[in-house]
KEGU-214566 format. One record per residue (C-alpha): chain; x, y, z; residue number from 1. Coordinates in pm, whole numbers, plus 50000, padded with zeros to 5 digits. Layout:
// KEGU-214566
NODE; A; X; Y; Z; NUM .
...
This chain:
// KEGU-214566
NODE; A; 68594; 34119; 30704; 1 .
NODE; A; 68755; 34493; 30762; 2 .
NODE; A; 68581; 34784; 30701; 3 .
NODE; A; 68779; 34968; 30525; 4 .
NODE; A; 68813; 35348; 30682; 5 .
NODE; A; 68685; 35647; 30472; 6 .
NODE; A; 68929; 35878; 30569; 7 .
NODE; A; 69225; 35698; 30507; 8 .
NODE; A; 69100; 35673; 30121; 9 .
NODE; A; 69065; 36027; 30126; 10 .
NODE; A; 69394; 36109; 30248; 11 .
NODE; A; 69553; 35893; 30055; 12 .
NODE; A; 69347; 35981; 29728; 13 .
NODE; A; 69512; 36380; 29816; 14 .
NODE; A; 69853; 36203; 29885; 15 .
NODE; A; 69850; 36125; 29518; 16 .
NODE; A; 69653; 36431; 29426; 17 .
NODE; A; 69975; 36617; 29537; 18 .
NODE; A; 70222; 36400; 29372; 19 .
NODE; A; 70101; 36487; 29070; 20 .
NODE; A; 70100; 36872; 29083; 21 .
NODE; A; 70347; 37103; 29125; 22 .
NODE; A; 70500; 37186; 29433; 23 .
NODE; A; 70351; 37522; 29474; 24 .
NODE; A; 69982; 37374; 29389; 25 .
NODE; A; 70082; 37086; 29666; 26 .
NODE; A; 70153; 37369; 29935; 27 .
NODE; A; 69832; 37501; 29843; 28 .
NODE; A; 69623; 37189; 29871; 29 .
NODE; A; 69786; 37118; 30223; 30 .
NODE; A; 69687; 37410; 30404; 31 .
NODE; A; 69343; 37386; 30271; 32 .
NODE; A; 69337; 37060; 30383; 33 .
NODE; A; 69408; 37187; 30751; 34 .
NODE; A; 69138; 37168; 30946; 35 .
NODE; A; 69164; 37584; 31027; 36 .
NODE; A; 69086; 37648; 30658; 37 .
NODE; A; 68744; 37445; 30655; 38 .
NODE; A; 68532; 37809; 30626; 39 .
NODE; A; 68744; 37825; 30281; 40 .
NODE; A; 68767; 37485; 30178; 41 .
NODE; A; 68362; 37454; 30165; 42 .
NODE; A; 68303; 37764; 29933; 43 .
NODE; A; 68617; 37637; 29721; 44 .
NODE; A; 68507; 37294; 29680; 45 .
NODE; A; 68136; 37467; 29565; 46 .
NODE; A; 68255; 37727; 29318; 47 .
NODE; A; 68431; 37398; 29162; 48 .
NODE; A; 68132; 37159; 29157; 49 .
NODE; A; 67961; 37458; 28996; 50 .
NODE; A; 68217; 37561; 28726; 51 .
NODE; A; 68251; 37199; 28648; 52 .
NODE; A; 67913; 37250; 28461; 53 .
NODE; A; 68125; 37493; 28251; 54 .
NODE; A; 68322; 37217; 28097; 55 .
NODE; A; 68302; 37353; 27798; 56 .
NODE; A; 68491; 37657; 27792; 57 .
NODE; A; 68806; 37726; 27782; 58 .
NODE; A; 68890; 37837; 28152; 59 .
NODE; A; 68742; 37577; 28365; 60 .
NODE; A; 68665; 37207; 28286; 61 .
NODE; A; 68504; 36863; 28403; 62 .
NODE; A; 68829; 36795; 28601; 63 .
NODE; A; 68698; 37052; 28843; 64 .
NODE; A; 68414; 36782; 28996; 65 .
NODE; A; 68633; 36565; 29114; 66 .
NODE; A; 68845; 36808; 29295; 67 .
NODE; A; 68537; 37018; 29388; 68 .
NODE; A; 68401; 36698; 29588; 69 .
NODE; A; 68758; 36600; 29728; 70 .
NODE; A; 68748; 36928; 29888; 71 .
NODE; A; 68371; 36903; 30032; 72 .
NODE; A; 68432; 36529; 30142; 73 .
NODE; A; 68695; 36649; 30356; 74 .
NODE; A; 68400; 36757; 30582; 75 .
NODE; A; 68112; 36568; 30534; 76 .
NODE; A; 68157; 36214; 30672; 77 .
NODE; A; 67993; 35978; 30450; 78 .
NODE; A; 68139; 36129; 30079; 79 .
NODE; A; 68458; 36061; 30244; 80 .
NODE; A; 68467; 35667; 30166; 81 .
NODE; A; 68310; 35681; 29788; 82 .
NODE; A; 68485; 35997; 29680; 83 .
NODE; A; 68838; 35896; 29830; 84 .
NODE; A; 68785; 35559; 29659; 85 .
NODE; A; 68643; 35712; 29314; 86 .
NODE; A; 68935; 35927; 29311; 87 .
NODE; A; 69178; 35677; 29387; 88 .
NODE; A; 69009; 35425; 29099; 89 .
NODE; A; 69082; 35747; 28832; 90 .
NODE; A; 69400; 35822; 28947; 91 .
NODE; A; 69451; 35376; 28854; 92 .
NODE; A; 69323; 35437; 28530; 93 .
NODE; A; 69470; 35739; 28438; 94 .
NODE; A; 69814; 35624; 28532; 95 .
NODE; A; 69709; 35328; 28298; 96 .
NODE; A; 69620; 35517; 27989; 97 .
NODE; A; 69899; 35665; 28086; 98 .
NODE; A; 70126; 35381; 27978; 99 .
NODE; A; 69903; 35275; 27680; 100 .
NODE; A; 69991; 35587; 27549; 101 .
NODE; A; 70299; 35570; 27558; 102 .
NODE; A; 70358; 35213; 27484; 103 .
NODE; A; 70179; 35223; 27174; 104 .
NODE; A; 70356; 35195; 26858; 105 .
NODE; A; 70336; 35441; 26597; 106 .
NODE; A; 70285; 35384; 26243; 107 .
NODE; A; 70665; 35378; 26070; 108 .
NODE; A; 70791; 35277; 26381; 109 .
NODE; A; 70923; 34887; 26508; 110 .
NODE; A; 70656; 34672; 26474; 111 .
NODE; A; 70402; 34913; 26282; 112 .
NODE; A; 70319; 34963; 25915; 113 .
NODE; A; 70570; 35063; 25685; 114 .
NODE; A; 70520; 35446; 25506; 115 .
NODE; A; 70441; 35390; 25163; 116 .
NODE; A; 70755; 35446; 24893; 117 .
C-alpha cells in the first residue's frame, strides 16, 4: 500500500485555498508560502490560532484555525499530512453544502408548497 506524502496534501489543500480567494489574497498566500518568508509565516499562522478563540466577534472568526494551522504545518513536518488532509476533507464538504444550497427548492417554487390564496 502507498503512503500517501504529507506535503503533497498540503500543497494541494493551498492550491484550492487560492482558488477560492481573490487574486490579490492568492498573491499574498504564495509568497508566504515561499520558503524565505518562514520568520513571518510562523508568527502569522500564531496570531490566527489565537484570534480564532475570538470567534465571536465581529472582526475575526473560527475560520481563522484552519488557516492559522495551514500556515504552521507548512513547517513542522508531521501537521503537514493531517492538516493538508483535514483541510482538503472541508474544502469536500463545503463545496457540497455548497450545492445543497443551492439545489434546494424553495417554498412557492417547482416542486415546493404552494403560498396560501
Amino acid at each position: 500500500m502507498q503512503r500517501r506524502n504529507g506535503k503533497q496534501d498540503l500543497d494541494r489543500a493551498f492550491d484550492v485555498l487560492v482558488r477560492h480567494v481573490p487574486a490579490w489574497l492568492g498573491r499574498i498566500i504564495g509568497r508566504v508560502r515561499q520558503p524565505s518568508s518562514r520568520w513571518w509565516r510562523i508568527p502569522l499562522g500564531l496570531v490566527f490560532i489565537v484570534s480564532s478563540f475570538f470567534w465571536f466577534l465581529p472582526v475575526v472568526g473560527i475560520e481563522f484555525l484552519p488557516l492559522g494551522l495551514l500556515l504552521i504545518a507548512q513547517d513542522v513536518p508531521f501537521l503537514r499530512g493531517p492538516v493538508g488532509r483535514a483541510a482538503l476533507w472541508l474544502e469536500l464538504k463545503s463545496v457540497r453544502l455548497v450545492r445543497w444550497w443551492k439545489g434546494r427548492t424553495r417554498p412557492g417554487a417547482r416542486g415546493g408548497l404552494a403560498p396560501l390564496a
